[in-house]
N, CA, C and O atoms as a GROMACS GRO file, in nm:
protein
  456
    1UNK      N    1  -6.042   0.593   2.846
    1UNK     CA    2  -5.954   0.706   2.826
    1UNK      C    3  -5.809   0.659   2.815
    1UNK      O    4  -5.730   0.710   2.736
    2UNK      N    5  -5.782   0.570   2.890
    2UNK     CA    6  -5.625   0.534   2.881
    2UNK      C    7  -5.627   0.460   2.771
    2UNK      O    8  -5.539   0.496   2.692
    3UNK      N    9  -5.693   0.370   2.732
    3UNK     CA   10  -5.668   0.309   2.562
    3UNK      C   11  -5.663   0.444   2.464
    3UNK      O   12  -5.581   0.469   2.376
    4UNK      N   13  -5.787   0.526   2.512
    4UNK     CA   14  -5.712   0.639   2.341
    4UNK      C   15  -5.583   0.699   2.421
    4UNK      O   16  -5.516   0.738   2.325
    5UNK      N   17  -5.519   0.725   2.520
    5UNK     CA   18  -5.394   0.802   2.513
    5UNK      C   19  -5.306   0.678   2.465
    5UNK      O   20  -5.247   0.716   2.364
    6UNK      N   21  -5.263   0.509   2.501
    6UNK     CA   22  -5.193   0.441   2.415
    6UNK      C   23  -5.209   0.441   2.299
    6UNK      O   24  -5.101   0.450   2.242
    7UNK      N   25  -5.282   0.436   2.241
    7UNK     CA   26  -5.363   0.398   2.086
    7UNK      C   27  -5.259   0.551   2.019
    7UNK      O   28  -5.180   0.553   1.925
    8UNK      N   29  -5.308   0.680   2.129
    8UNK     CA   30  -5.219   0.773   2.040
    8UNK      C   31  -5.044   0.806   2.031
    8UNK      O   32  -4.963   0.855   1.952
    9UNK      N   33  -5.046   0.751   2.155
    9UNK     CA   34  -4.878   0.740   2.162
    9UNK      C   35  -4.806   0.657   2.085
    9UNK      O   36  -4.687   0.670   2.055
   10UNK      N   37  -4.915   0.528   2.038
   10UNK     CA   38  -4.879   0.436   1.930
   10UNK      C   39  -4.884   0.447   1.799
   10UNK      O   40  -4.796   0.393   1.732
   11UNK      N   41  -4.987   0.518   1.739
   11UNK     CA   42  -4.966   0.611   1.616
   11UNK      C   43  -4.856   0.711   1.612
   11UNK      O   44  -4.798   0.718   1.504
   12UNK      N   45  -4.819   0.781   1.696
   12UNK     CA   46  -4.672   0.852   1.727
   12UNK      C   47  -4.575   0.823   1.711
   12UNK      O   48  -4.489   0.890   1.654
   13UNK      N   49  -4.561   0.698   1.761
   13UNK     CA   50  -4.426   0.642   1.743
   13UNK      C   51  -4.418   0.551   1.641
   13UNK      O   52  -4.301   0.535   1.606
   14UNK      N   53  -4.510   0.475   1.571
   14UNK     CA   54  -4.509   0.450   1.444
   14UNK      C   55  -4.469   0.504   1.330
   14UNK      O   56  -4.394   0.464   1.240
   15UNK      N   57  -4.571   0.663   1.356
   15UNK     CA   58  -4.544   0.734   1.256
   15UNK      C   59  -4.397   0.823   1.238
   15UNK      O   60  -4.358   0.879   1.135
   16UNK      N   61  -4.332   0.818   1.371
   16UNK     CA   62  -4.246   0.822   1.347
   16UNK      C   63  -4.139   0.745   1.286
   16UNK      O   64  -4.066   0.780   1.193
   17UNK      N   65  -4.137   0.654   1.340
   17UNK     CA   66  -4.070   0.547   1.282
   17UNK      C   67  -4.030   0.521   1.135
   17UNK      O   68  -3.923   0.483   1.088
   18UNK      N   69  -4.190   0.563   1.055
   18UNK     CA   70  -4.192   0.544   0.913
   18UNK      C   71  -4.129   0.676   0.878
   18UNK      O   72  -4.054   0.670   0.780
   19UNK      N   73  -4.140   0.768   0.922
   19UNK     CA   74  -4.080   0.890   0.879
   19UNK      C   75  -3.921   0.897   0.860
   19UNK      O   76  -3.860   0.949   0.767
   20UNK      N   77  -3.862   0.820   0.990
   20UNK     CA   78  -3.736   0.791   0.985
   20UNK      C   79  -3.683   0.730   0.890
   20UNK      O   80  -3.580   0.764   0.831
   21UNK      N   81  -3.774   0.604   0.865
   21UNK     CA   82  -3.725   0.523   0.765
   21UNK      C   83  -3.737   0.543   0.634
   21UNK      O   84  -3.654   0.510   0.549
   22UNK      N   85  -3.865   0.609   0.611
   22UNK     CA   86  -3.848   0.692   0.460
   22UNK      C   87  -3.766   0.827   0.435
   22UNK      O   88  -3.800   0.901   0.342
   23UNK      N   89  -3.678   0.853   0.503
   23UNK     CA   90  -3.573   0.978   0.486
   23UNK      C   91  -3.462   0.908   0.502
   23UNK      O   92  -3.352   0.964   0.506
   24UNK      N   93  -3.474   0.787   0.513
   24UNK     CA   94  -3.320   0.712   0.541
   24UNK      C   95  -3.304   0.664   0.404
   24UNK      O   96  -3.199   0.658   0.341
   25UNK      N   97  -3.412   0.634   0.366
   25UNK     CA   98  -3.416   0.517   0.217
   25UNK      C   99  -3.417   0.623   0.104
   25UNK      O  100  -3.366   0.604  -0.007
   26UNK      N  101  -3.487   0.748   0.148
   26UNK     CA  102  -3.455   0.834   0.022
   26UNK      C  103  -3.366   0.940   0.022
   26UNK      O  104  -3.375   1.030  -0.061
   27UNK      N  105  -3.228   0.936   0.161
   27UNK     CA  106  -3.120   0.979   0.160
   27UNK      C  107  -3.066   1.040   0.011
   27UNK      O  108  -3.130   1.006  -0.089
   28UNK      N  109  -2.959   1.122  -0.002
   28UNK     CA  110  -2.878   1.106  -0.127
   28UNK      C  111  -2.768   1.057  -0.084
   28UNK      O  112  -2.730   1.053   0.032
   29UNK      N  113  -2.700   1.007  -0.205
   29UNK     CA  114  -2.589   0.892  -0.166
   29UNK      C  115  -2.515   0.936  -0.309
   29UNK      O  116  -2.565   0.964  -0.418
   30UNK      N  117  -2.368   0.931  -0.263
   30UNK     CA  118  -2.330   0.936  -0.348
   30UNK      C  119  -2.300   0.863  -0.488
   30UNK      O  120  -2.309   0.741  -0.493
   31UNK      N  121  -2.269   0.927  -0.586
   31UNK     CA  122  -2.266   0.859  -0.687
   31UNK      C  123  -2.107   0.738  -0.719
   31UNK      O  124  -1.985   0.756  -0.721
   32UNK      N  125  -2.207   0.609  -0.740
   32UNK     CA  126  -2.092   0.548  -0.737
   32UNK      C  127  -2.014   0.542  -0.844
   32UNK      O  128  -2.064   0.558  -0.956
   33UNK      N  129  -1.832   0.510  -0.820
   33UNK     CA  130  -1.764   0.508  -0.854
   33UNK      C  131  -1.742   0.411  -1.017
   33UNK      O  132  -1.757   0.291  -1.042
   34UNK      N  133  -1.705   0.519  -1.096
   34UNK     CA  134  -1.713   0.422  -1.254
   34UNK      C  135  -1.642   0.490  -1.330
   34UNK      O  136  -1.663   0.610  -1.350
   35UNK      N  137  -1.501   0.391  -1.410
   35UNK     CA  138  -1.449   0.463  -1.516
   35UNK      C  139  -1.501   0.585  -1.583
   35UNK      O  140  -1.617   0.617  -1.612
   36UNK      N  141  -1.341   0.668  -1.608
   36UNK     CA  142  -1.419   0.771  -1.677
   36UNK      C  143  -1.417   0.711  -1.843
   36UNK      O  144  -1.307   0.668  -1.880
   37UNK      N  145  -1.513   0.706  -1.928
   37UNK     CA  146  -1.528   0.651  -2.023
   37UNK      C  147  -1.520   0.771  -2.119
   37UNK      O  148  -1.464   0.745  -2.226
   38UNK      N  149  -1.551   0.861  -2.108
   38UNK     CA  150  -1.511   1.008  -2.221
   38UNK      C  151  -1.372   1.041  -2.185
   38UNK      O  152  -1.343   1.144  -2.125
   39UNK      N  153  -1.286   0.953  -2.222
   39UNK     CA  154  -1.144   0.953  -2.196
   39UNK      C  155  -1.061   1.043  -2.289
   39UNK      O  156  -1.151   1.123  -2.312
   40UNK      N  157  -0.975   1.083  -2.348
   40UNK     CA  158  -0.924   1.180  -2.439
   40UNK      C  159  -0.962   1.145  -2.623
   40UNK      O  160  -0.973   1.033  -2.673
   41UNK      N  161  -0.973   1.250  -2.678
   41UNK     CA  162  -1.002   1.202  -2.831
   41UNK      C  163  -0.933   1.140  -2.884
   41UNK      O  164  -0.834   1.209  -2.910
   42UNK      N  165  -0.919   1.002  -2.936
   42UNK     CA  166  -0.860   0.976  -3.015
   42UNK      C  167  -0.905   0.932  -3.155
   42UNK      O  168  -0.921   0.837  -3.231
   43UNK      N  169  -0.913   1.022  -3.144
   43UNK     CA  170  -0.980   1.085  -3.308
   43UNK      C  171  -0.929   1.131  -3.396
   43UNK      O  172  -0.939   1.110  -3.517
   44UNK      N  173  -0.835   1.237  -3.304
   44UNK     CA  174  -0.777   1.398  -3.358
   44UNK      C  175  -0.595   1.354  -3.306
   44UNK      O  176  -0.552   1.287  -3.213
   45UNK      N  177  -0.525   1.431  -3.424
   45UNK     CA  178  -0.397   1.387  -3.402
   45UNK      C  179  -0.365   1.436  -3.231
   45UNK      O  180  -0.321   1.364  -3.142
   46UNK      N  181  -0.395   1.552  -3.225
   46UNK     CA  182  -0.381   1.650  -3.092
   46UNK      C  183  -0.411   1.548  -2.960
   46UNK      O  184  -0.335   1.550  -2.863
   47UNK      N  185  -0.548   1.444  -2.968
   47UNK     CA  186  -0.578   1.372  -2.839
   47UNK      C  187  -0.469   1.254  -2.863
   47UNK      O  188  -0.426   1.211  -2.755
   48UNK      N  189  -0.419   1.197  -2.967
   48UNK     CA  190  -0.324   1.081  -2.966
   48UNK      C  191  -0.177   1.135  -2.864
   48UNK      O  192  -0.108   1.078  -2.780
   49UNK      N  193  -0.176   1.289  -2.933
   49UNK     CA  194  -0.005   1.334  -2.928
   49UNK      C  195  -0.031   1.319  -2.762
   49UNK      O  196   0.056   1.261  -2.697
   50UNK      N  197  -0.143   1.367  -2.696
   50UNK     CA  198  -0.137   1.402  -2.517
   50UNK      C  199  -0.148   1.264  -2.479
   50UNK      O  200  -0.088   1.232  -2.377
   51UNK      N  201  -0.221   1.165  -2.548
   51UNK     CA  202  -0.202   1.045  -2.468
   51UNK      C  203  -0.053   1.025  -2.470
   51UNK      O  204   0.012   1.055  -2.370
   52UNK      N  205   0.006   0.975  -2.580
   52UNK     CA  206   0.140   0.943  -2.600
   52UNK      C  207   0.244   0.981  -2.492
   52UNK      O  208   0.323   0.919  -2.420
   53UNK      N  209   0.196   1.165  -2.521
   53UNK     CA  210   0.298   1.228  -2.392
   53UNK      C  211   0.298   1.146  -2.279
   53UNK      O  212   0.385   1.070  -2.237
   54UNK      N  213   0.150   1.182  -2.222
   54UNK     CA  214   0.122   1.095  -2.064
   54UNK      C  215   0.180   0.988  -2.040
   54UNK      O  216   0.257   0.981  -1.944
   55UNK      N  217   0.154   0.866  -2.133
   55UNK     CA  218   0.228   0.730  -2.148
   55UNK      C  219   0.364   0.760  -2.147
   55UNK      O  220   0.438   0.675  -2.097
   56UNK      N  221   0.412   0.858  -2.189
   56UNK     CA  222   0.602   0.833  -2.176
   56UNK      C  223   0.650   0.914  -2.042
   56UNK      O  224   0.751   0.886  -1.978
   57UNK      N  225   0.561   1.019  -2.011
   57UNK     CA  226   0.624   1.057  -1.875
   57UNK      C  227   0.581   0.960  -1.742
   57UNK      O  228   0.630   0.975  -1.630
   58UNK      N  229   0.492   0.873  -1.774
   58UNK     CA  230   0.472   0.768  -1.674
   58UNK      C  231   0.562   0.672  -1.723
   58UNK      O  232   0.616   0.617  -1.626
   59UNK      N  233   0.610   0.618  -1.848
   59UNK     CA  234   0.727   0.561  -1.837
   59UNK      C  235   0.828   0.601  -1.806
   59UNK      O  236   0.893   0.518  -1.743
   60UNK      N  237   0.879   0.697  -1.821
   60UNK     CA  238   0.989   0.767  -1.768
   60UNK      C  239   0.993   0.774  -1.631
   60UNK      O  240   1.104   0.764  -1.579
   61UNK      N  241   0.873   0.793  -1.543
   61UNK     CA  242   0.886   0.804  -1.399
   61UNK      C  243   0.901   0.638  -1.379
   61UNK      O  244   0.974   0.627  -1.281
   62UNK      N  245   0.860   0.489  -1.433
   62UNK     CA  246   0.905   0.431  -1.399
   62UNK      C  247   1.014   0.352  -1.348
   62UNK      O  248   1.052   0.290  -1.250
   63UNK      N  249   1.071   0.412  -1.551
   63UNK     CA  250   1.211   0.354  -1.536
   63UNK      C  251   1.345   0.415  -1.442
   63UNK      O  252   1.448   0.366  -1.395
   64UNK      N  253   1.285   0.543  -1.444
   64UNK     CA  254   1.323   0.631  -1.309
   64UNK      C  255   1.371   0.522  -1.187
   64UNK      O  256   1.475   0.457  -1.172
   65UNK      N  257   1.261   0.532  -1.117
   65UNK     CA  258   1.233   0.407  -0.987
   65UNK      C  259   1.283   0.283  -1.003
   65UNK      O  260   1.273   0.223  -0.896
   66UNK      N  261   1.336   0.213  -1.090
   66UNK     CA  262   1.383   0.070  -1.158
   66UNK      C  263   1.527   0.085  -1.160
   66UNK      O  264   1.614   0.004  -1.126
   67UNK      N  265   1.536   0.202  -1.205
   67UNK     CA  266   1.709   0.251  -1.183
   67UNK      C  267   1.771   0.291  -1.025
   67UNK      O  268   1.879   0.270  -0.969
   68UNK      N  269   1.645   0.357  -0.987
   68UNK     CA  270   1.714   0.367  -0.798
   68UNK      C  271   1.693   0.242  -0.754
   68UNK      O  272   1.778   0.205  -0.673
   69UNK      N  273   1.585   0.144  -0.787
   69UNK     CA  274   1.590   0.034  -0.695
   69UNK      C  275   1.716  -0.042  -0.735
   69UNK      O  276   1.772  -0.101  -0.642
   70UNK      N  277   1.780  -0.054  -0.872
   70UNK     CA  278   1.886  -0.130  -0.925
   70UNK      C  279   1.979  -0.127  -0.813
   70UNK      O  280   2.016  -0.205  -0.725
   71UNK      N  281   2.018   0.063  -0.871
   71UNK     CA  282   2.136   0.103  -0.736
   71UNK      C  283   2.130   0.087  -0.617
   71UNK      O  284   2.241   0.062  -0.570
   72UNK      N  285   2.013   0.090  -0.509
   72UNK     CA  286   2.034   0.044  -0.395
   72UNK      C  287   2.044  -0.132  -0.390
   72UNK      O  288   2.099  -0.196  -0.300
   73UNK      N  289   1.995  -0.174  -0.478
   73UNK     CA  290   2.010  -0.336  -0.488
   73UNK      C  291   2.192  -0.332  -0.445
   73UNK      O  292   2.248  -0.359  -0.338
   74UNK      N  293   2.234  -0.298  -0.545
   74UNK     CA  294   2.377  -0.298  -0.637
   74UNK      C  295   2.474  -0.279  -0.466
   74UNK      O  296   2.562  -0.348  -0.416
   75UNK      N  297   2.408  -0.160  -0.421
   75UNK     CA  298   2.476  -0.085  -0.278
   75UNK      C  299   2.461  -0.148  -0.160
   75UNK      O  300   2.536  -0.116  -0.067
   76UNK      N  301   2.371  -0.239  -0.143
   76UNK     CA  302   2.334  -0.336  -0.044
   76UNK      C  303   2.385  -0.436  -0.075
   76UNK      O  304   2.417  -0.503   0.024
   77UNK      N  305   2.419  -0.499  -0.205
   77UNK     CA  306   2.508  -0.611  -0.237
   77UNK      C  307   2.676  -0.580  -0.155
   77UNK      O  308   2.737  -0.654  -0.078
   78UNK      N  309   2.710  -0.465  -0.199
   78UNK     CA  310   2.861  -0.408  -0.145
   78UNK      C  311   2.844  -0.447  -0.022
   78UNK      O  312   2.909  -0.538   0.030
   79UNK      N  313   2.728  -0.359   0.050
   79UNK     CA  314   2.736  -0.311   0.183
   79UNK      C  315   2.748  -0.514   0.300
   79UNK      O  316   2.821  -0.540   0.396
   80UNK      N  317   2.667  -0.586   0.246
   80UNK     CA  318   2.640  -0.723   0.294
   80UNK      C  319   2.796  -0.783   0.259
   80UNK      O  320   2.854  -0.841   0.351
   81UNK      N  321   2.869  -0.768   0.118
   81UNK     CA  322   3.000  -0.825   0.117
   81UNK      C  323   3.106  -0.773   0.192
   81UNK      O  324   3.198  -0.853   0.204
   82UNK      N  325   3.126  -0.638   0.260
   82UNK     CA  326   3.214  -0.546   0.358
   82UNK      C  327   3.194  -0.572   0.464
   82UNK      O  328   3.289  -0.552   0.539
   83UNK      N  329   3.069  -0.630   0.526
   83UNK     CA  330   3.016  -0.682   0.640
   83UNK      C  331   3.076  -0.802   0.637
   83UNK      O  332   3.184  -0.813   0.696
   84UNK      N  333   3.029  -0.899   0.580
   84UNK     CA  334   3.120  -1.060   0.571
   84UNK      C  335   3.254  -1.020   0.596
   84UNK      O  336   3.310  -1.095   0.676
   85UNK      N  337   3.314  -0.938   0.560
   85UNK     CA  338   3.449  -0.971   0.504
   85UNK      C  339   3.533  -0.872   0.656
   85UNK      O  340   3.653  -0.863   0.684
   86UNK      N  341   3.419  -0.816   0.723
   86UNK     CA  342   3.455  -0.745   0.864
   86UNK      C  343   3.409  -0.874   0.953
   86UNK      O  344   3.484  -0.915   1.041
   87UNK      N  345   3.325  -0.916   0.936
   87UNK     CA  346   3.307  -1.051   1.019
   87UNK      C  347   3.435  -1.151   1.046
   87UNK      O  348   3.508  -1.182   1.140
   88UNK      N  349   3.417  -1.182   0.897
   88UNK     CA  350   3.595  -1.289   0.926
   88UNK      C  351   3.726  -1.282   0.951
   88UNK      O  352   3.821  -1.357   0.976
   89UNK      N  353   3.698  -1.146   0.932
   89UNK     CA  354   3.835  -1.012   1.016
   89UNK      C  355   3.845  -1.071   1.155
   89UNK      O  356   3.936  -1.139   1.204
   90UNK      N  357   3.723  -1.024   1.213
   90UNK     CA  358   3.699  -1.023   1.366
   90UNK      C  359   3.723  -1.159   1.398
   90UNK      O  360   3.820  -1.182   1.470
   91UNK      N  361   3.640  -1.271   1.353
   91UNK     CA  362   3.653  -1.380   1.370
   91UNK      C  363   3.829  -1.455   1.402
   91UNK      O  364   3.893  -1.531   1.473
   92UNK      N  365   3.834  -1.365   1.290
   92UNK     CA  366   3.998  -1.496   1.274
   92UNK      C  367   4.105  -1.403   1.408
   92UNK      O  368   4.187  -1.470   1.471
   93UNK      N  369   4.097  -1.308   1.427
   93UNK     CA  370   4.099  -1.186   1.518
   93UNK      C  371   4.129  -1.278   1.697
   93UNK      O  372   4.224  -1.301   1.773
   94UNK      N  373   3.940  -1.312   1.690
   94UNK     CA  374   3.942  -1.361   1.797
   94UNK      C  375   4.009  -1.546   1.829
   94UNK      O  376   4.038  -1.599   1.936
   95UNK      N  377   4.015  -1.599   1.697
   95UNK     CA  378   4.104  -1.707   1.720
   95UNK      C  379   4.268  -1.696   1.769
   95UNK      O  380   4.336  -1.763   1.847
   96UNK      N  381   4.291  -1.596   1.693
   96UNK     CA  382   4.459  -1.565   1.732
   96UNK      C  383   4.462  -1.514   1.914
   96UNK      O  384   4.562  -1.519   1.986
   97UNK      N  385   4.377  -1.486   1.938
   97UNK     CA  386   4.372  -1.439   2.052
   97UNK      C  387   4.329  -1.536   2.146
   97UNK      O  388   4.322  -1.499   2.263
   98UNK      N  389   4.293  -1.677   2.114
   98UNK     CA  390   4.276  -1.778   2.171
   98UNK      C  391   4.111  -1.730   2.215
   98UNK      O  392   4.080  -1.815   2.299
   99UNK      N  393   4.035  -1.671   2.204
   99UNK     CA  394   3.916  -1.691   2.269
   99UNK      C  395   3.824  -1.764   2.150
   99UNK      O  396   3.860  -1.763   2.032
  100UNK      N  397   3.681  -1.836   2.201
  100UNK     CA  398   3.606  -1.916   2.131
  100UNK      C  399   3.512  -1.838   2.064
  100UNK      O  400   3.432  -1.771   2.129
  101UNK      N  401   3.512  -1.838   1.909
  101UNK     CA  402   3.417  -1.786   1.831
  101UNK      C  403   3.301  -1.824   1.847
  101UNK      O  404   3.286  -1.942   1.816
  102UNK      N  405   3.160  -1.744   1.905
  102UNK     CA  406   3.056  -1.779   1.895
  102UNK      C  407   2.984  -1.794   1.807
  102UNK      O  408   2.973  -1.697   1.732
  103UNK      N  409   2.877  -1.955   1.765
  103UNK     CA  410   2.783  -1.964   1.677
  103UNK      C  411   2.702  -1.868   1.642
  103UNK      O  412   2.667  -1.795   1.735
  104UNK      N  413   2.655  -1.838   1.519
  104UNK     CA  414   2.579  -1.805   1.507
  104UNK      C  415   2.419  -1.866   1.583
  104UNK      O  416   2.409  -1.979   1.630
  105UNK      N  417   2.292  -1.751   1.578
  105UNK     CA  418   2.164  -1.816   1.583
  105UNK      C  419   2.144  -1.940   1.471
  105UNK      O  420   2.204  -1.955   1.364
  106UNK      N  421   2.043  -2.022   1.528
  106UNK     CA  422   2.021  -2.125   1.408
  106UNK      C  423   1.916  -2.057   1.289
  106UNK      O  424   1.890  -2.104   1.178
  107UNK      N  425   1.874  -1.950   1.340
  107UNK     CA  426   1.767  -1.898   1.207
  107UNK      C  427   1.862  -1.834   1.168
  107UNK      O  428   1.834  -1.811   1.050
  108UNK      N  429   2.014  -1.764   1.204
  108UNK     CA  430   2.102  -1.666   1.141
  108UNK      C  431   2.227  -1.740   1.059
  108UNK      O  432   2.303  -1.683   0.981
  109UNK      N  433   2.228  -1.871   1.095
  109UNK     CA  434   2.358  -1.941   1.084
  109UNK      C  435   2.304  -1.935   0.893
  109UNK      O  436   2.359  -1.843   0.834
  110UNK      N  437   2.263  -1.971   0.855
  110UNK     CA  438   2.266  -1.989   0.689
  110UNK      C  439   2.303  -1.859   0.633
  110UNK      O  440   2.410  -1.862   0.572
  111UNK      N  441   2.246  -1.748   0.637
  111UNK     CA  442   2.228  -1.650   0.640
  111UNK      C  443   2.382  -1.611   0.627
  111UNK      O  444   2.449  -1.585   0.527
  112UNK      N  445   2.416  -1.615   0.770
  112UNK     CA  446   2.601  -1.592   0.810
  112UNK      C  447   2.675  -1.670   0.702
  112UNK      O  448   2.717  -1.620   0.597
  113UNK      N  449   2.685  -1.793   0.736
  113UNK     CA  450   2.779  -1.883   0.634
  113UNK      C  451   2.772  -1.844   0.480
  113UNK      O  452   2.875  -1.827   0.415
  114UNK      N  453   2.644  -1.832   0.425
  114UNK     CA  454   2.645  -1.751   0.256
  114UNK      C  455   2.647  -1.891   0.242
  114UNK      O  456   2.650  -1.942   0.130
   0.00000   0.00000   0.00000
């Protein structure tokens, strides 16, 4: 009697097992990721004119961004030469005043000097 109650607890859990595993394997999954390949007509003057558009307002938003990065380039150049030039203020400042100008760090000293 106790071999058929293992024998059936062991078909049980087998059969479960396979059950699990065949609802795992025949899951749905999503569909993977792939160019869209029916991309606009270019066939027809109409699908050229909308590509074209697209292409120039994404150029336009680039050159956009190329022009602010210029100007903050341009503004951080100022801002780093007003700094130097407040540095050697101070500096020459504290010589007249007889106290000792401190070194820079050695990772800052290149940096400082220009």
């Amino acid at each position: 009697m106790f071999s058929d109650a293992w024998m059936g607890a062991m078909s049980i859990t087998v059969g479960g097992l396979a059950s699990i595993a065949v609802a795992w394997i025949s899951r749905p999954r999503a569909a993977p990721a792939t160019e869209d390949t029916a991309g606009p007509d270019l066939t027809t003057i109409a699908g050229i004119a909308a590509v074209v558009a697209q292409q120039g307002e994404k150029l336009g938003a680039a050159e956009q961004r190329i022009g602010e990065l210029e100007t903050g380039r341009a503004t951080d150049g100022r801002l780093i030469r007003a700094l130097r030039r407040r540095c050697a203020q101070l500096e020459e400042a504290l010589r007249q005043l007889g106290a000792a100008v401190p070194e820079p760090a050695p990772d800052d000293a290149p940096l400082i000097k220009g």
